[in-house]
N, CA, C and O atoms as CSV, one atom per row, in Angstrom:
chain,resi,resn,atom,element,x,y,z
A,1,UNK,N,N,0.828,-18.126,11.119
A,1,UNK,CA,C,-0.167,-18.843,10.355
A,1,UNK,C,C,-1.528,-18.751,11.046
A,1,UNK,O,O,-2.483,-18.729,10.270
A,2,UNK,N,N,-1.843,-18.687,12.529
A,2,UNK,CA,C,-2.758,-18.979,13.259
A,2,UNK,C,C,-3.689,-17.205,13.060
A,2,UNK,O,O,-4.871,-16.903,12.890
A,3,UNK,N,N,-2.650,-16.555,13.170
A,3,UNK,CA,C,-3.336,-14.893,12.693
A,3,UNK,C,C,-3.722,-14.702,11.269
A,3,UNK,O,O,-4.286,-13.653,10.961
A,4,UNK,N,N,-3.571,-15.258,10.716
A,4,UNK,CA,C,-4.033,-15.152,9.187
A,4,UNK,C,C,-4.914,-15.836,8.827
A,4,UNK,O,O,-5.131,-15.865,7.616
A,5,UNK,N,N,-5.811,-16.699,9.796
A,5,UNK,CA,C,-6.623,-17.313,9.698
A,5,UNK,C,C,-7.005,-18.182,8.412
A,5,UNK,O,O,-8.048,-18.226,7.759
A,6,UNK,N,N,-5.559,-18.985,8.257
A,6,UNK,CA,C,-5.606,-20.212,7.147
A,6,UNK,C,C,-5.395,-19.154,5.323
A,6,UNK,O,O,-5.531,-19.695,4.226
A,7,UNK,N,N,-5.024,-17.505,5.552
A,7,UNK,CA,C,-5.012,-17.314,4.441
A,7,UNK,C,C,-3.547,-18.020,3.760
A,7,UNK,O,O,-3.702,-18.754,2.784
A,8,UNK,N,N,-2.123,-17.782,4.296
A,8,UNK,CA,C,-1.135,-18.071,4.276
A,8,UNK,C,C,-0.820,-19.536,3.995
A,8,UNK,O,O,0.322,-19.991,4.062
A,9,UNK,N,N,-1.785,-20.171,3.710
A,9,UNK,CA,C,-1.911,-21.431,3.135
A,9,UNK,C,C,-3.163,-21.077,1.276
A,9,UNK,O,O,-3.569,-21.956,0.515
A,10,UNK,N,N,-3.316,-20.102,1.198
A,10,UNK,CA,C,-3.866,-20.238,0.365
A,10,UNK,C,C,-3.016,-18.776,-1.127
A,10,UNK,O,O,-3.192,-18.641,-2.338
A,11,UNK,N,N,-2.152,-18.025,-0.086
A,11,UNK,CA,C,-1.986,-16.843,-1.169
A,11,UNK,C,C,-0.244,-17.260,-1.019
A,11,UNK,O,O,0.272,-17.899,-0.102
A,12,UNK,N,N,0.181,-16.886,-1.786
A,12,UNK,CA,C,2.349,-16.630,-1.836
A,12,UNK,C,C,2.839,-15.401,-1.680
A,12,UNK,O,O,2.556,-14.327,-2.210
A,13,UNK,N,N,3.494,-15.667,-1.000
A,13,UNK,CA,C,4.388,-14.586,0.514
A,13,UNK,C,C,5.214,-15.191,0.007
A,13,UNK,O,O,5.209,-16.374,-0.334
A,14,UNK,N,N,6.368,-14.054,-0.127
A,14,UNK,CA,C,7.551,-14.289,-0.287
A,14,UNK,C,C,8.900,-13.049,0.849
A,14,UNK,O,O,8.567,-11.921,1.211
A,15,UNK,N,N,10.023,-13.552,1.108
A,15,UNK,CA,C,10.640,-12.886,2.221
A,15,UNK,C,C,11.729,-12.135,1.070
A,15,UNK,O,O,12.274,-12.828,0.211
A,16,UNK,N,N,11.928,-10.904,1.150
A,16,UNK,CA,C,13.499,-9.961,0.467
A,16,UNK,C,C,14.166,-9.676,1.708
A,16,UNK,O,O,13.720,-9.568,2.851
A,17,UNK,N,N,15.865,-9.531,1.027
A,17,UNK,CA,C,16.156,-9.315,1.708
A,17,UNK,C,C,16.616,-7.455,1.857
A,17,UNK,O,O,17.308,-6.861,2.683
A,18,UNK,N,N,15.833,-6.973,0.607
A,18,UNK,CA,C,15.919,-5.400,0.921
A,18,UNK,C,C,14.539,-5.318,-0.206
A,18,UNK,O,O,14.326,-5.986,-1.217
A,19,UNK,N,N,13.794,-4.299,0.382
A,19,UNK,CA,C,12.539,-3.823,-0.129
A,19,UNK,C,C,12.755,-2.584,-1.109
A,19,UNK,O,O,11.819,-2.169,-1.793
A,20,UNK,N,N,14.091,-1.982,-1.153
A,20,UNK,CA,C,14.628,-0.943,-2.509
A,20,UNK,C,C,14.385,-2.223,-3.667
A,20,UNK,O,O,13.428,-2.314,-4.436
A,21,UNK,N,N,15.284,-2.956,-3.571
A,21,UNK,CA,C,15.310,-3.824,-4.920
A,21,UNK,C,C,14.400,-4.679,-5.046
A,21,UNK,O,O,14.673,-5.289,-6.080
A,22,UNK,N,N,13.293,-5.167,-4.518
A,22,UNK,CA,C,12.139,-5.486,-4.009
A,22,UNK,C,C,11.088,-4.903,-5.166
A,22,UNK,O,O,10.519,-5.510,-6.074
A,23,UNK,N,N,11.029,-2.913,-4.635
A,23,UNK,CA,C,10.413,-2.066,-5.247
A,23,UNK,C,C,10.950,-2.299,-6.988
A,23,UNK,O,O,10.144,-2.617,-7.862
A,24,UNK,N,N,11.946,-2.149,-7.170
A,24,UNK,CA,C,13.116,-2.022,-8.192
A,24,UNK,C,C,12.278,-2.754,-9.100
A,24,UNK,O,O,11.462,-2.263,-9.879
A,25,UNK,N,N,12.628,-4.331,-8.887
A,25,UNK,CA,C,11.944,-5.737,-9.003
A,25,UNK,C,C,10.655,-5.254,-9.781
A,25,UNK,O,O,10.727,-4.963,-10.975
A,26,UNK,N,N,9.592,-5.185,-9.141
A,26,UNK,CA,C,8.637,-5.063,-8.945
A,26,UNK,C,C,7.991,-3.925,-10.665
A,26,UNK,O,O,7.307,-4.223,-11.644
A,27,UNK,N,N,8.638,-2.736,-10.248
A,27,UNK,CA,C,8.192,-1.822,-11.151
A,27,UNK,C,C,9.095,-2.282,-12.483
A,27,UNK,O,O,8.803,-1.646,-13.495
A,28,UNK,N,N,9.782,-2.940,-12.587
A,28,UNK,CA,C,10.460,-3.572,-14.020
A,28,UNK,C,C,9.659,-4.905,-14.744
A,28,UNK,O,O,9.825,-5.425,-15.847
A,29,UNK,N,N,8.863,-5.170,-13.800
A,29,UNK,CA,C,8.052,-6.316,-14.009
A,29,UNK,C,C,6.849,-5.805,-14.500
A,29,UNK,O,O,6.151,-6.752,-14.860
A,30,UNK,N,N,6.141,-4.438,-14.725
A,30,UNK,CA,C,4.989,-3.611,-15.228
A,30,UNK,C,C,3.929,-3.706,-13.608
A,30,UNK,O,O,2.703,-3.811,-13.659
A,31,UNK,N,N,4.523,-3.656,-12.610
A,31,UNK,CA,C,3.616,-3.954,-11.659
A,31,UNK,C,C,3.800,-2.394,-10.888
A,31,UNK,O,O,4.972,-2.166,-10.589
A,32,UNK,N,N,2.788,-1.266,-10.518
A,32,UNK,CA,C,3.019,-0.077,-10.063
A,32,UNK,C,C,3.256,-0.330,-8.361
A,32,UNK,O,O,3.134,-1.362,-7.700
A,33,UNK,N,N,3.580,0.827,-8.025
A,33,UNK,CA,C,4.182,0.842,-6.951
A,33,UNK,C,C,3.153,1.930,-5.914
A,33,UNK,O,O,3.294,3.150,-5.996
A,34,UNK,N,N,2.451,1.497,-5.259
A,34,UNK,CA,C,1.825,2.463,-4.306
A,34,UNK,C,C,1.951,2.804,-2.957
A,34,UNK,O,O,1.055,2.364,-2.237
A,35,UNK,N,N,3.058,3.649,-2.278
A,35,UNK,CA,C,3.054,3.872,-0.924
A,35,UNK,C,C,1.784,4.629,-0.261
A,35,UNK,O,O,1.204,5.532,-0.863
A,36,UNK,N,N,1.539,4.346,0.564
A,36,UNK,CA,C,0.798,4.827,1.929
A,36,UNK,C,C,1.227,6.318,2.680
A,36,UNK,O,O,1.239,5.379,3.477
A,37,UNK,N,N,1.431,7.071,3.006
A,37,UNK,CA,C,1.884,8.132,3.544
A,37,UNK,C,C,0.972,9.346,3.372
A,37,UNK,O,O,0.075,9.495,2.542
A,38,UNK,N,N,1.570,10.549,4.742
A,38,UNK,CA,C,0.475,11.694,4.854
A,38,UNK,C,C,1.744,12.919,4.391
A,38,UNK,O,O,2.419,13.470,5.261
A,39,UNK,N,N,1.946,13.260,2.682
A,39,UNK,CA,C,3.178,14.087,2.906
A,39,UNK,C,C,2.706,14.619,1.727
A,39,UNK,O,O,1.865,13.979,1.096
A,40,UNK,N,N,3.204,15.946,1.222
A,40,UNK,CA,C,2.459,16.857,0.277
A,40,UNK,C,C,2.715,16.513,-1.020
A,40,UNK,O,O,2.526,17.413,-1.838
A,41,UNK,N,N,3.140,15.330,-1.484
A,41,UNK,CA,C,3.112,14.158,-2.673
A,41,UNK,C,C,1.982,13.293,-2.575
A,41,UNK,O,O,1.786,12.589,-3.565
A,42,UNK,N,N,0.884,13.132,-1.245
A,42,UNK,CA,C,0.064,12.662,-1.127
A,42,UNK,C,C,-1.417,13.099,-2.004
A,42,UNK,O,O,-1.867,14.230,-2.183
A,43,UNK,N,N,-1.882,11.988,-2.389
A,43,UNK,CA,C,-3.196,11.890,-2.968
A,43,UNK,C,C,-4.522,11.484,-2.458
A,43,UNK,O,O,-4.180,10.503,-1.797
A,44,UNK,N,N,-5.723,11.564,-2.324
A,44,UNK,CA,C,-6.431,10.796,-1.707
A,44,UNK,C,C,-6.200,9.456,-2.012
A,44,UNK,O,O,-5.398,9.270,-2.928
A,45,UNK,N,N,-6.680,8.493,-1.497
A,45,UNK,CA,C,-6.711,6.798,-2.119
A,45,UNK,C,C,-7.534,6.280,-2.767
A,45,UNK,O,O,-7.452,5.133,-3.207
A,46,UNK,N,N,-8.738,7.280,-2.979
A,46,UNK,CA,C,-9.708,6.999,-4.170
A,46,UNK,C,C,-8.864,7.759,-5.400
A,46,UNK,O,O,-9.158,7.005,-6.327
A,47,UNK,N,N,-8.269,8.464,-5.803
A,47,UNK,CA,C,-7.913,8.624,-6.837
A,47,UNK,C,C,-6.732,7.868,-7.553
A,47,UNK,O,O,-6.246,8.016,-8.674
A,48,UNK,N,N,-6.450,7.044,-6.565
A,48,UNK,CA,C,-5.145,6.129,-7.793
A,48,UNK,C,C,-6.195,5.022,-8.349
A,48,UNK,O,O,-7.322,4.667,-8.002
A,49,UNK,N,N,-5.154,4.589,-9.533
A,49,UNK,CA,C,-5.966,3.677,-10.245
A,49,UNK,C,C,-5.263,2.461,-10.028
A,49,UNK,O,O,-4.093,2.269,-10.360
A,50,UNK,N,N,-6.155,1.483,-9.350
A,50,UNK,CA,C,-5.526,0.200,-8.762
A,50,UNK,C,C,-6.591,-1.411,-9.746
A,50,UNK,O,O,-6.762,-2.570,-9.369
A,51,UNK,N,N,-7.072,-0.667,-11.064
A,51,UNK,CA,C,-7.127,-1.709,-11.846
A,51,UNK,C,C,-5.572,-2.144,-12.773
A,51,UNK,O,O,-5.361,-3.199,-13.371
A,52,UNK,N,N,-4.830,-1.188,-12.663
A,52,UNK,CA,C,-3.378,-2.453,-12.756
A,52,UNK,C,C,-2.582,-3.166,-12.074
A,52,UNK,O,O,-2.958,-3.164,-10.902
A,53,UNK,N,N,-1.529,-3.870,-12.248
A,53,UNK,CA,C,-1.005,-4.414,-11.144
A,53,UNK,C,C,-0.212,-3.612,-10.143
A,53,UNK,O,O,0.749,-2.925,-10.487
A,54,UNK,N,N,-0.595,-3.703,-9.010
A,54,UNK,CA,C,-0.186,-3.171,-7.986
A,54,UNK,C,C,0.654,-3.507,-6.843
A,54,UNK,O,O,0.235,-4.530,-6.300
A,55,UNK,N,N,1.458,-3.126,-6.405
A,55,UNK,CA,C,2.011,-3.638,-4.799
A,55,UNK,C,C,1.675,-2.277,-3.843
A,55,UNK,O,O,1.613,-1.211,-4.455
A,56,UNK,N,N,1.545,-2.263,-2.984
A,56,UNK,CA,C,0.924,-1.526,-2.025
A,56,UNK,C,C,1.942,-1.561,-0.360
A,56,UNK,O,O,1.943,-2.492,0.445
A,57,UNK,N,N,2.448,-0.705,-0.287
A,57,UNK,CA,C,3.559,-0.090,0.394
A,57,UNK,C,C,3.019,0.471,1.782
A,57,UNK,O,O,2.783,1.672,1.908
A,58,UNK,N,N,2.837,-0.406,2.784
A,58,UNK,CA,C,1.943,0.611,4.058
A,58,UNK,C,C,3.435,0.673,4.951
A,58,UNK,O,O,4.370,-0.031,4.569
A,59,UNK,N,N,3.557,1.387,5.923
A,59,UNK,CA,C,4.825,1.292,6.910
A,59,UNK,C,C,4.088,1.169,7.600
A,59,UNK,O,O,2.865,1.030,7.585
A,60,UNK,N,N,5.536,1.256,8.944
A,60,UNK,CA,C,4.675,0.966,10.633
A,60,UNK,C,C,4.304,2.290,11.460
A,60,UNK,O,O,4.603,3.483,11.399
A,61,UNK,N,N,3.683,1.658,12.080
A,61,UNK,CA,C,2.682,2.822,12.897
A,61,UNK,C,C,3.272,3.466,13.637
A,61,UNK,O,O,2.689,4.072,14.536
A,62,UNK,N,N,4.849,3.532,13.439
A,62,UNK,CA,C,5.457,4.683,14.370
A,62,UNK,C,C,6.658,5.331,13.020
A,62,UNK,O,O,7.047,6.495,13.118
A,63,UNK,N,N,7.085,4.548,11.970
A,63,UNK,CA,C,8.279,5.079,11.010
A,63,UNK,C,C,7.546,5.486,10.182
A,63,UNK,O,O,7.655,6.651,9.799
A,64,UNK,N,N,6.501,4.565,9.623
A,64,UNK,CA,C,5.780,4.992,8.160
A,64,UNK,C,C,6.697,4.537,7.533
A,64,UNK,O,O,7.765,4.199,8.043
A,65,UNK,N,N,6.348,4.437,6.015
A,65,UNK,CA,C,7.075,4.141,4.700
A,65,UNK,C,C,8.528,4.449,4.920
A,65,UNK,O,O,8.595,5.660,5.127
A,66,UNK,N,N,9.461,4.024,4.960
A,66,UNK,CA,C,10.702,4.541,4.276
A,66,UNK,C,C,10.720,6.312,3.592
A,66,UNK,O,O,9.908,6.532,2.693
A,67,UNK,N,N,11.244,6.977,3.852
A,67,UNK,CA,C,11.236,8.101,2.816
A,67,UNK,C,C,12.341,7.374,1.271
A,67,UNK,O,O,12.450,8.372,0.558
A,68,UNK,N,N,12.698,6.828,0.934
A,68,UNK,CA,C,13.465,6.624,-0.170
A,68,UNK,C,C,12.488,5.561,-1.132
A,68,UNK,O,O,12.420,5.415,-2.353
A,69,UNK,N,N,11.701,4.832,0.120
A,69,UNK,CA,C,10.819,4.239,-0.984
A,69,UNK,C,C,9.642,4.988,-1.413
A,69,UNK,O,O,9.214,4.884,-2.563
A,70,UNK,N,N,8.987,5.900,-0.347
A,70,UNK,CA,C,8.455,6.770,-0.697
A,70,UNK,C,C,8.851,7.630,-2.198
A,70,UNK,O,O,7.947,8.087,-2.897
A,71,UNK,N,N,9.946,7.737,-2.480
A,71,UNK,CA,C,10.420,8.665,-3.652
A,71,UNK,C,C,10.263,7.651,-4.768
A,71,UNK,O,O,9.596,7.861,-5.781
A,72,UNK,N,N,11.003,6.408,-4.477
A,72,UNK,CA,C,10.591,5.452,-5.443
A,72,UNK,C,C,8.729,4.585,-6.316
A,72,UNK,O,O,8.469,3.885,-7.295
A,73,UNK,N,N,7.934,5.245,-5.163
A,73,UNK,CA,C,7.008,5.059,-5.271
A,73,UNK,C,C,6.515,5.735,-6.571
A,73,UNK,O,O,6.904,6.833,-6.967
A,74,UNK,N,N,5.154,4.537,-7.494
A,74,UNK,CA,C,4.532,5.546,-8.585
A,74,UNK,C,C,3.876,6.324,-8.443
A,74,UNK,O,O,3.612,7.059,-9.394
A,75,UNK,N,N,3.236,6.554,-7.032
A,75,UNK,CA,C,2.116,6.830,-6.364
A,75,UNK,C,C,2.489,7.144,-4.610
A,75,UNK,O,O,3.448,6.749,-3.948
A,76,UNK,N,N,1.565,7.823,-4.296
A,76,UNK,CA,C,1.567,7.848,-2.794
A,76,UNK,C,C,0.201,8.532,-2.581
A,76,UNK,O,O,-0.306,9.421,-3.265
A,77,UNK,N,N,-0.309,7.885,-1.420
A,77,UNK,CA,C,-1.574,7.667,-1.023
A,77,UNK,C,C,-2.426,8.282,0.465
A,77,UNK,O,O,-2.313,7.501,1.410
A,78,UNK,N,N,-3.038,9.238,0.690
A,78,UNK,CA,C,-3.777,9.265,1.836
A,78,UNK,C,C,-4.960,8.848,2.082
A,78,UNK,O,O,-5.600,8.600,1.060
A,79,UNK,N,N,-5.745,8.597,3.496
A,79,UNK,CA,C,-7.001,8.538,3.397
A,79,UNK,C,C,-7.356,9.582,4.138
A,79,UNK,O,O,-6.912,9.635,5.285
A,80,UNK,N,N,-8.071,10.445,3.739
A,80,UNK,CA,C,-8.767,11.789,4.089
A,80,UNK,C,C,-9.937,11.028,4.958
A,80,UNK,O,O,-10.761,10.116,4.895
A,81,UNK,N,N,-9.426,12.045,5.804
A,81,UNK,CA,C,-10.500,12.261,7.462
A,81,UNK,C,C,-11.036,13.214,7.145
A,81,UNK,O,O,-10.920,13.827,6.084
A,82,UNK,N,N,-11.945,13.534,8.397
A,82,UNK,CA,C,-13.225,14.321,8.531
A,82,UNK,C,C,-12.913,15.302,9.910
A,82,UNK,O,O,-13.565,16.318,10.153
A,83,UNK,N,N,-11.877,14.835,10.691
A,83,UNK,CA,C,-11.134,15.687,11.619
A,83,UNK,C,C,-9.643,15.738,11.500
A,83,UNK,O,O,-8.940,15.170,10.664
A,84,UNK,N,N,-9.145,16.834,12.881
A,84,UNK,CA,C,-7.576,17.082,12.572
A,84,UNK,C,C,-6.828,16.034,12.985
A,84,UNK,O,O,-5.658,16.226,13.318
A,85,UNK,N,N,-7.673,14.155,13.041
A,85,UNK,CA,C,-6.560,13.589,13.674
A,85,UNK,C,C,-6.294,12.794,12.444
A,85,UNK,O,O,-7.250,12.611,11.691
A,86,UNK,N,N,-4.866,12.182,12.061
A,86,UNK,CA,C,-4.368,12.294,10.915
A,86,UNK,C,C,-4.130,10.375,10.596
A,86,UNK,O,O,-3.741,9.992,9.493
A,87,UNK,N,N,-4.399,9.502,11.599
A,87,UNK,CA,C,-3.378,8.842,11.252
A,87,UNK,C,C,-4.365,7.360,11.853
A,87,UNK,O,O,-4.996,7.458,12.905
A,88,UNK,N,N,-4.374,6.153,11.098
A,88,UNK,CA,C,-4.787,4.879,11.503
A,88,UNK,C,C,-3.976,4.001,12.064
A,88,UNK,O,O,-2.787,4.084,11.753
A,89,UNK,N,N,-4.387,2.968,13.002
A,89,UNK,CA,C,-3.657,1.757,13.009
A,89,UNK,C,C,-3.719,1.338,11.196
A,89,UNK,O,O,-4.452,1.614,10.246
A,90,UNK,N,N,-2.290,0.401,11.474
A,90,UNK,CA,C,-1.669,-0.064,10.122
A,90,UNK,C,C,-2.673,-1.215,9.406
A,90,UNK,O,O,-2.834,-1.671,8.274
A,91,UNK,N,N,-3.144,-1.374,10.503
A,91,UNK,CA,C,-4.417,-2.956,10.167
A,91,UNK,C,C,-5.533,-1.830,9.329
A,91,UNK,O,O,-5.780,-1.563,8.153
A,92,UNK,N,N,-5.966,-1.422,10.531
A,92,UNK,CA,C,-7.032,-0.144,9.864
A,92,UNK,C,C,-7.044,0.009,8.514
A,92,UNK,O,O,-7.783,-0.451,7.644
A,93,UNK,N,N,-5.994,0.816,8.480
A,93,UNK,CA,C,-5.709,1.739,6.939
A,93,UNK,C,C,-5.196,0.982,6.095
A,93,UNK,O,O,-5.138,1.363,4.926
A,94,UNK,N,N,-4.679,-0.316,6.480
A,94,UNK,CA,C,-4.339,-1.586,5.296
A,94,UNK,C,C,-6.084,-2.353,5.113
A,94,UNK,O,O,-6.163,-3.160,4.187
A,95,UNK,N,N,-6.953,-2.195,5.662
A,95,UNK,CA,C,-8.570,-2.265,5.523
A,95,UNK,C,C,-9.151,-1.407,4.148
A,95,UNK,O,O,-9.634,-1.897,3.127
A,96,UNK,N,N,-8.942,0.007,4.470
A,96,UNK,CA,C,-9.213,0.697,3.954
A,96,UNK,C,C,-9.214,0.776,2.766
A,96,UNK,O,O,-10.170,0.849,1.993
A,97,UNK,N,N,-7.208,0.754,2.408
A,97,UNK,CA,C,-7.043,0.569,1.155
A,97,UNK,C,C,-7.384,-0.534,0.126
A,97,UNK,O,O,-7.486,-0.397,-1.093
A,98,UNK,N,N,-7.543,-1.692,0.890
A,98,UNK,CA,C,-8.115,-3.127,-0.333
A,98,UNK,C,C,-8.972,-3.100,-0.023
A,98,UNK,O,O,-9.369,-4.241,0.211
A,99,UNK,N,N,-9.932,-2.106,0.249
A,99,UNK,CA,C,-11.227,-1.948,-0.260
A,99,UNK,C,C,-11.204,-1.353,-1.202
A,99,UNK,O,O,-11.665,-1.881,-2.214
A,100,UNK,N,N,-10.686,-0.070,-1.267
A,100,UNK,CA,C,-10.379,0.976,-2.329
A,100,UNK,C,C,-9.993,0.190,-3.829
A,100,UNK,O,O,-10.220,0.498,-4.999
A,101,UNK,N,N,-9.342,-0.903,-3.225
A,101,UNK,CA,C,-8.449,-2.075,-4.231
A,101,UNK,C,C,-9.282,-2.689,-4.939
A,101,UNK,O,O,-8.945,-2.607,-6.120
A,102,UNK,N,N,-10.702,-3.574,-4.723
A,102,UNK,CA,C,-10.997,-4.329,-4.561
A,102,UNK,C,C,-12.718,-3.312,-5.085
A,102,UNK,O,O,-13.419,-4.053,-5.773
A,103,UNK,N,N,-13.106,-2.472,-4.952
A,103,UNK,CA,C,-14.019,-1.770,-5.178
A,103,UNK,C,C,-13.954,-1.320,-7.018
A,103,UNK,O,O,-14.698,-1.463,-7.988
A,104,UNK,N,N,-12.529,-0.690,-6.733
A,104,UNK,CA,C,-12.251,-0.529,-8.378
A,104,UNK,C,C,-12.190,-1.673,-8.949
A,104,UNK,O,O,-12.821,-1.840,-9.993
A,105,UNK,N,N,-11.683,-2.360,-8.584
A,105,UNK,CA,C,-11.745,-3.448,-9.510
A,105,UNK,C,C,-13.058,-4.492,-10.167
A,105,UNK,O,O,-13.254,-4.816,-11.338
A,106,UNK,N,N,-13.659,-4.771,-9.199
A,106,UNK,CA,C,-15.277,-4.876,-9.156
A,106,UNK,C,C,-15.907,-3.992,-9.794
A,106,UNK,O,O,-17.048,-4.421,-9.965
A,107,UNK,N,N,-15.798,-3.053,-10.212
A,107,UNK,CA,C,-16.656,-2.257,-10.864
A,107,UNK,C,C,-16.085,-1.657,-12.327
A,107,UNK,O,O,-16.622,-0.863,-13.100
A,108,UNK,N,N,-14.915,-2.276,-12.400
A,108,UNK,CA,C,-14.575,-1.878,-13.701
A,108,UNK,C,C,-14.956,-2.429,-14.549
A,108,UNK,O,O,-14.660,-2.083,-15.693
């Protein structure tokens, strides 16, 4: 609570106990599915369209996404660099993208 700086009192978090049926859940409900990953299914992250409902799929900074949710994904997402190094902290590139989030949406 103390790292979230009072957001976790204001948004709903909820705990699964598997993130397949989670995803499952999720995309049966009309809500798209967007993983994070650097793999040749990848897109830039300005080109998805995140004026619908979205959940947003980042992994950890050493596994990355799941590959199975990766497949399950509607979408999968890079952020294109400017050199050969490939890869953000998870905070970082979870920055990145709800901007990307949050930009489209504002301007639509």
């Amino acid at each position: 609570m103390k790292a979230s700086a009072g957001a976790l009192a204001r948004i709903r978090v909820c705990r699964v106990r598997s993130l397949f049926s989670a995803v499952e859940w999720l995309q049966e409900s009309g809500v798209q599915v967007v993983a994070t990953a650097l793999s040749e299914r990848s897109i830039p992250v300005f080109q998805a369209d995140y004026t619908l409902p979205t959940a947003i799929l980042m992994g950890s900074e050493g596994e990355g996404v799941h590959t199975k949710l990766l497949k399950m994904a509607d979408a999968v997402v890079k952020i294109p660099q400017a050199t050969d190094f490939d890869s953000f902290n998870v905070s970082v590139a979870t920055g990145i993208v709800l901007y990307e989030v949050m930009r489209q949406r504002l301007t639509q």
